[in-house]
C-alpha positions as CSV (number, residue, x, y, z in Angstrom):
1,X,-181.8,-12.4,-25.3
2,X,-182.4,-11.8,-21.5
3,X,-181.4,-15.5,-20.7
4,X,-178.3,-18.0,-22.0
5,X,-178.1,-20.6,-18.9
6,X,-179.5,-23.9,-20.3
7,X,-179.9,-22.5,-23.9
8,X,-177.9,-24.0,-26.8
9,X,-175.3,-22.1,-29.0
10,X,-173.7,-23.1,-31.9
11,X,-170.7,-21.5,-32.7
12,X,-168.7,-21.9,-36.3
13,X,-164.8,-21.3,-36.5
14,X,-165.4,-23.0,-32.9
15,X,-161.9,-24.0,-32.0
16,X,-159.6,-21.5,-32.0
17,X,-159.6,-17.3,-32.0
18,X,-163.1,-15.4,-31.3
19,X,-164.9,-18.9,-31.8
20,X,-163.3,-20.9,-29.0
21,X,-163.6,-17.8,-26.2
22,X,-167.6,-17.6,-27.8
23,X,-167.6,-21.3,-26.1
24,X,-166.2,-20.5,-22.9
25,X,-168.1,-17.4,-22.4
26,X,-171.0,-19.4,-22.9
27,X,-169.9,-22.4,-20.6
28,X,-169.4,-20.0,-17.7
29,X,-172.7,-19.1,-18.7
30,X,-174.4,-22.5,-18.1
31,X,-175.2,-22.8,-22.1
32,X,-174.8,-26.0,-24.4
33,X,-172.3,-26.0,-27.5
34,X,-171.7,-27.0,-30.4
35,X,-168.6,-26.0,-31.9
36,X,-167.8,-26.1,-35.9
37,X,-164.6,-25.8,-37.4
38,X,-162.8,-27.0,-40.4
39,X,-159.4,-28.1,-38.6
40,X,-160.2,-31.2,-36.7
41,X,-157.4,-31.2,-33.8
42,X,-158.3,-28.1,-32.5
43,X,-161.7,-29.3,-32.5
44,X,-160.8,-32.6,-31.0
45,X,-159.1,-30.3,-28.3
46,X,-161.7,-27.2,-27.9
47,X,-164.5,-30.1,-27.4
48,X,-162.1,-32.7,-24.8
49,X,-161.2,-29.1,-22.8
50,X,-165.0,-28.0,-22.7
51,X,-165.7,-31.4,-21.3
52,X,-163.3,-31.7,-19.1
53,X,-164.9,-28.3,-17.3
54,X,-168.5,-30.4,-17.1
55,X,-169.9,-28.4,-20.1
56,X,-172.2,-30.2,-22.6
57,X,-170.6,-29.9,-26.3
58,X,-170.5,-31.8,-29.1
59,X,-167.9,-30.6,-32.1
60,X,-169.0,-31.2,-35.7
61,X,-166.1,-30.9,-38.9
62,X,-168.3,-28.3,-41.0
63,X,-166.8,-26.3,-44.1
64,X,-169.3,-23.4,-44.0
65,X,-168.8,-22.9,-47.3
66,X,-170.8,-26.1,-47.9
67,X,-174.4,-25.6,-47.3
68,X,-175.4,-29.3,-46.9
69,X,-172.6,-29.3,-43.9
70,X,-174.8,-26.5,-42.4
71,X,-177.8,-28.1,-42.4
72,X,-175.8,-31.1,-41.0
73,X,-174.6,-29.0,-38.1
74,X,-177.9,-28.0,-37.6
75,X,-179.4,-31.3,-37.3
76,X,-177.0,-32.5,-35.0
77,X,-177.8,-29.7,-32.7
78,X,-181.3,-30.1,-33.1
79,X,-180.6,-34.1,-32.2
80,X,-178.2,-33.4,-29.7
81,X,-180.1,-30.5,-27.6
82,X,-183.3,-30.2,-29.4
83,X,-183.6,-26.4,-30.0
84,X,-180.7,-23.3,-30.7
85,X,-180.9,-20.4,-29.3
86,X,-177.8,-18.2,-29.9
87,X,-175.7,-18.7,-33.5
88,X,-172.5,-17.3,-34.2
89,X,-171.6,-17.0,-37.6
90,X,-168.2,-16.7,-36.9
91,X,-166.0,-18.8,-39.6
92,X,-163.5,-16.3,-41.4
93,X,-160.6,-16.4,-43.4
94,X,-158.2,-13.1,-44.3
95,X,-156.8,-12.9,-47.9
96,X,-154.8,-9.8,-48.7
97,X,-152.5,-8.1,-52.0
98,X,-153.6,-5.3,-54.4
99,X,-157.2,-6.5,-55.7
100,X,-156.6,-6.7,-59.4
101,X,-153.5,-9.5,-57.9
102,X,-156.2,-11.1,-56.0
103,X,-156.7,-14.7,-58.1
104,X,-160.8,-16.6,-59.0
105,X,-159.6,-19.0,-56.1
106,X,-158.7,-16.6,-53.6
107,X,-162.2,-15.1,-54.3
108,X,-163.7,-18.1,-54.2
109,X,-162.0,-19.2,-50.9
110,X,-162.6,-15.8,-49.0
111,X,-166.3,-15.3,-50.6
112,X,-167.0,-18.5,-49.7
113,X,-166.2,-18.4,-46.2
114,X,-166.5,-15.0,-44.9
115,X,-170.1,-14.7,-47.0
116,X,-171.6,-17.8,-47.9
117,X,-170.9,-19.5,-44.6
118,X,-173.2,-16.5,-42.8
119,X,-175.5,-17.2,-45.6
120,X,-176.4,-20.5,-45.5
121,X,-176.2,-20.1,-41.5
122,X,-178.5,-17.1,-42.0
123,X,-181.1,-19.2,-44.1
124,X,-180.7,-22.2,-42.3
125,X,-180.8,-21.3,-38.6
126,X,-183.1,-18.1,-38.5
127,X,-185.9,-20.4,-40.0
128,X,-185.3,-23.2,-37.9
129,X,-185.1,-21.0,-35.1
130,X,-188.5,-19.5,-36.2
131,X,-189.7,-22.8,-35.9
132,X,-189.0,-23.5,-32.4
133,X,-190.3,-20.2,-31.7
134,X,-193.8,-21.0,-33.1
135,X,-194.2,-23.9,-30.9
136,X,-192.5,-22.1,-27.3
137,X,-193.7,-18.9,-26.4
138,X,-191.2,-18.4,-24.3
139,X,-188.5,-18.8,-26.5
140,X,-186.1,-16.0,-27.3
141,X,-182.8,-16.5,-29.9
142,X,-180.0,-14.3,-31.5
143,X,-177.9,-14.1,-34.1
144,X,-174.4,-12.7,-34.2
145,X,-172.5,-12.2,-37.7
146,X,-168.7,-11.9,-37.1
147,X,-167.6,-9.3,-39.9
148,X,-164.6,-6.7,-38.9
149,X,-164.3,-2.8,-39.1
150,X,-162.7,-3.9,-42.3
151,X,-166.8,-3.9,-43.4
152,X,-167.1,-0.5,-42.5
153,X,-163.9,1.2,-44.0
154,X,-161.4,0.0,-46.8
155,X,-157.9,-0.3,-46.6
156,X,-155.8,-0.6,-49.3
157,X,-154.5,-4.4,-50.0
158,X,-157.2,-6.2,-48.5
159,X,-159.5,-5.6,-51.4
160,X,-161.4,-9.6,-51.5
161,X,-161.8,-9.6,-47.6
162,X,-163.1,-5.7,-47.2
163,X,-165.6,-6.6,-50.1
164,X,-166.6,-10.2,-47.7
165,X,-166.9,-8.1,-44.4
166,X,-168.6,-5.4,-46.3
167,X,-171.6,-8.4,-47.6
168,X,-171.5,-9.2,-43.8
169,X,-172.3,-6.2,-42.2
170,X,-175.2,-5.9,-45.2
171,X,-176.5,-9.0,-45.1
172,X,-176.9,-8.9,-41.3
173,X,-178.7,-4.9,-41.2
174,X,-181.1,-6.4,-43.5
175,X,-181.4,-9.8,-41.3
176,X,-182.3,-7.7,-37.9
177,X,-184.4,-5.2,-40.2
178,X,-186.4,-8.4,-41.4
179,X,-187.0,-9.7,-38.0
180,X,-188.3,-6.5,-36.7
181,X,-190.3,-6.4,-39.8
182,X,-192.4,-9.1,-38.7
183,X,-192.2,-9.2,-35.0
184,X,-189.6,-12.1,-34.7
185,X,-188.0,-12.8,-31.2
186,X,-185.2,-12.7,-32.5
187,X,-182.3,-10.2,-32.1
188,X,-179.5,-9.9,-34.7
189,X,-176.1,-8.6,-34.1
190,X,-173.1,-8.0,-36.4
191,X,-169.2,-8.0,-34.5
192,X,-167.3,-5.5,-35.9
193,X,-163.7,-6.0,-34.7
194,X,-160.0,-4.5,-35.3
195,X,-156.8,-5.8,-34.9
196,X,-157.3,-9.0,-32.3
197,X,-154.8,-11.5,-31.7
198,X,-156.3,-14.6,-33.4
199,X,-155.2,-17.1,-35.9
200,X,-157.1,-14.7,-38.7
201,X,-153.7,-13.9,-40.7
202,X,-152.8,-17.3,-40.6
203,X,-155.8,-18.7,-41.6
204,X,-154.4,-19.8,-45.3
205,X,-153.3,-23.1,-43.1
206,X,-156.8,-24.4,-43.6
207,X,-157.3,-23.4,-47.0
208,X,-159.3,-26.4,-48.6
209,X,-157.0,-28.1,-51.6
210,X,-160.2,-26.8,-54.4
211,X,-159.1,-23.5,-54.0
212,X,-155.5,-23.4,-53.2
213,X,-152.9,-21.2,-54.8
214,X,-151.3,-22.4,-57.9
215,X,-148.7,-19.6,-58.2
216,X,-146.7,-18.2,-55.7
217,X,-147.7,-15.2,-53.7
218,X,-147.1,-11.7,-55.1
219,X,-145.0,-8.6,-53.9
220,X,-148.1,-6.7,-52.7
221,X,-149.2,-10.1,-51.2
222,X,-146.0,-10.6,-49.2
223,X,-146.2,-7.1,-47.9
224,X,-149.8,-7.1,-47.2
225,X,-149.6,-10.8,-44.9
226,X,-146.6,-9.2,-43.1
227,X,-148.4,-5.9,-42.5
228,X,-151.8,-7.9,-41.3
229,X,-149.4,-10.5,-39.0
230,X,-147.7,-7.6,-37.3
231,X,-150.7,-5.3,-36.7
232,X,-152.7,-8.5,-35.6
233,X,-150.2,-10.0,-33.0
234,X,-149.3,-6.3,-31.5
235,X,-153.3,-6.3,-31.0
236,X,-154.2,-4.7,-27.4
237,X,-157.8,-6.0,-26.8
238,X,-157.7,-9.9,-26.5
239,X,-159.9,-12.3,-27.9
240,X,-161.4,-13.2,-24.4
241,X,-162.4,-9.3,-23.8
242,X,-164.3,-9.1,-27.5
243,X,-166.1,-12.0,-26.5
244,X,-167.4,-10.7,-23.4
245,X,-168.2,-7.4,-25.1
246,X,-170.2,-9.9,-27.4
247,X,-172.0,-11.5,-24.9
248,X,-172.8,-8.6,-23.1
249,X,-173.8,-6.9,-26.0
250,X,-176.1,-9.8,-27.0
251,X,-178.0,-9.3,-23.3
252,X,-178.7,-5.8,-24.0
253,X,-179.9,-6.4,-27.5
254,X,-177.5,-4.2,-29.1
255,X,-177.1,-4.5,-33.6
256,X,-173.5,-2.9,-33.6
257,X,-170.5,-4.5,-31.8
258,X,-166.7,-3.0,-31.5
259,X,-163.4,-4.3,-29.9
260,X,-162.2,-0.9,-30.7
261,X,-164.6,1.9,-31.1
262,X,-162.4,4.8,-31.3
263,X,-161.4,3.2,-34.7
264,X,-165.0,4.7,-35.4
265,X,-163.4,7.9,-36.5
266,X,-162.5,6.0,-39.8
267,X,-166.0,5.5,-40.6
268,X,-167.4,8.4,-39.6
269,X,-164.8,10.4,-42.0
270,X,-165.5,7.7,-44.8
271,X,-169.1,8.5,-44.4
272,X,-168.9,12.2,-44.7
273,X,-166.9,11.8,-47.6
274,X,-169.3,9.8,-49.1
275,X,-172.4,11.9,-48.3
276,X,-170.2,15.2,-49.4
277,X,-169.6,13.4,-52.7
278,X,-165.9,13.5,-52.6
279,X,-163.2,11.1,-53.2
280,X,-162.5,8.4,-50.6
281,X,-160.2,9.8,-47.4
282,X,-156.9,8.3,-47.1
283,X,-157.0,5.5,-44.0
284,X,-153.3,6.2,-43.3
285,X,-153.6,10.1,-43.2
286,X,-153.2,10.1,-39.1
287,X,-150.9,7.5,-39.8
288,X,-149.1,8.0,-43.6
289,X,-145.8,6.3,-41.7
290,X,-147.9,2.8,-42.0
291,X,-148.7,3.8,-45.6
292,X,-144.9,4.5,-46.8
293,X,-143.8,1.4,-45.1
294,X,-146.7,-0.9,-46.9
295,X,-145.0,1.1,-50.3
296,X,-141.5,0.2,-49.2
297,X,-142.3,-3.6,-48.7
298,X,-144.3,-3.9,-52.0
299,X,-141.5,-2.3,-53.3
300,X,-138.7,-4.6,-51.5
301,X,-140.5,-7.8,-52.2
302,X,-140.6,-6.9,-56.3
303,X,-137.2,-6.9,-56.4
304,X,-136.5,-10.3,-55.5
C-alpha cells in the first residue's frame, strides 16, 4: 500500500495502547478513521482529540468478539467514508497463570478477543475490501493482524494468550498466502511485538461481565500479572515508535513486523529445536534469574 492520504482505516482496540497511536499515525498521514473499542470514555476521548486536530473519525462501541458488531463497524465505515482501505485487527486482551489454572471463561475471554475478533474482521473486511477492489482499479488495501512475539515462542504462564497469538500469526500467513494466491491487491501483515508500554496487562478492566472470574485469582496468576506489569511498563520501545515501524512497514509491503527483533534469537533457537526434534529450549536460559524469581513469587503467593 503505496498511498494512505485520503484512504480510510479502521482501527479496533482504537483508543488507547497500539490502537490509538495507529490513529495518529494515520492522521498525520491525511487518512480517515474509525476507531473501535470496548471502553467508551477513552473512545469518547480518542475521537474528541482526533477532531480537535481537523481529522475525520468517527468511534463505534464494538466487542470484537461479536461478529454482528463487526459487520456493524463495517457498515458504518462504509456509510460514513464509503470504502476501507487499511484494517488493523488490533483488539487484545493478556491472560496469564500456569495453563491447567487457566479457567472455560478465561479461555473464552482471551480466544474470543485475541482470535475471533481477527476472525470475523478477517472474513468480514477482506471480502468487502475485495469488493471495492472489483469496482476501482486503482484501489489498493492492507491488512495488519496485531499478534505479539508471544505467537512465535512460548513462555511459561501465559499458556491461553501464547496459544491466541500463536492462531494469530497462523491465521494471518495463510490470509497473505491466500491473497497472493489469487492476485488480490491486497497486502497482509502480522505485528509481532515484545514488551511495549500499553494498557495490555491491565486489560482485565474491560473484561465483559459473561466471562468474568468467579474465583479469585491463583498463586501462579498473581505472579504471572506482576511479572507481565513489570516487564511491560520497564518496556524501551514506545507505542508511538511500533506504530511508525507499522506504518512504514505497511508502505514497503512487508508480512513480518517487530518492536524488538533481536528478541528473534528466541525463535530462531525454538525453531531449531523443533526441526532437530528435541525438547523445547528453556526461554529464561540467558536469563534463568527471571525464571527463579517467577518460582519464588508462585511460591510466595501459595503461602498466603
Amino acid at each position: 500500500m503505496k498511498t494512505f492520504r485520503n484512504k480510510v482505516a479502521v482501527i479496533t482496540g482504537g483508543a488507547s495502547g497500539l490502537g490509538r497511536q495507529f490513529a495518529n499515525v494515520a492522521a498525520r498521514e491525511g487518512m480517515k478513521l474509525v476507531l473501535a473499542d470496548v471502553q467508551a470514555d477513552a473512545l469518547e476521548r480518542a475521537v474528541e482529540e482526533l477532531r480537535a486536530q481537523g481529522t475525520s473519525v468517527i468511534g463505534l462501541l464494538c466487542d470484537v468478539r461479536k461478529s454482528e458488531q463487526v459487520q456493524a463497524l463495517a457498515d458504518a465505515a462504509v456509510a460514513e467514508f464509503g470504502a476501507v482501505h487499511l484494517v488493523f485487527n488490533n483488539a487484545g486482551v493478556g491472560s496469564g497463570g500456569l495453563i491447567w489454572e487457566s479457567t472455560e471463561a478465561d479461555w473464552e475471554w482471551v480466544m474470543g478477543v485475541n482470535v475471533w475478533g481477527v476472525i470475523h474482521g478477517v472474513r468480514i473486511f477482506t471480502k468487502l475490501m475485495l469488493e471495492t477492489a472489483a469496482r476501482d482499479p486503482e484501489f489498493e488495501g492492507h491488512i495488519v493482524n496485531t499478534a505479539s512475539m508471544a505467537g512465535l515462542v512460548n513462555a511459561p504462564t501465559l499458556g491461553v494468550y501464547n496459544v491466541s497469538k500463536h492462531a494469530v500469526v497462523a491465521l494471518t500467513e495463510t490470509l497473505y498466502h491466500d491473497l497472493q494466491l489469487v492476485g488480490a491487491p491486497l497486502g497482509a501483515s502480522v505485528l509481532c511485538p515484545y514488551f511495549v508500554p500499553t494498557g495490555i496487562s491491565q486489560s482485565h478492566r474491560n473484561r465483559p461481565e459473561d466471562v468474568r472470574m468467579t474465583a479469585g485469582p491463583t498463586a501462579s496468576q498473581l505472579a504471572a500479572q506482576s511479572m507481565t506489569d513489570k516487564a511491560v511498563t520497564s518496556g524501551k520501545v514506545s507505542a508511538e515508535e511500533v506504530a511508525e515501524v507499522t506504518f512504514k512497514a505497511v508502505a514497503e509491503g512487508r508480512f513480518y513486523i517487530y518492536s524488538h527483533p533481536e528478541a528473534l534469537a528466541g525463535v530462531r533457537e525454538r525453531l531449531e529445536h523443533m526441526v532437530d526434534g528435541a525438547n523445547p529450549a528453556d526461554p529464561y536460559a540467558a536469563a534463568p534469574q527471571l525464571r527463579d524469581a517467577l518460582r519464588a513469587k508462585i511460591a510466595a503467593a501459595s503461602k498466603r
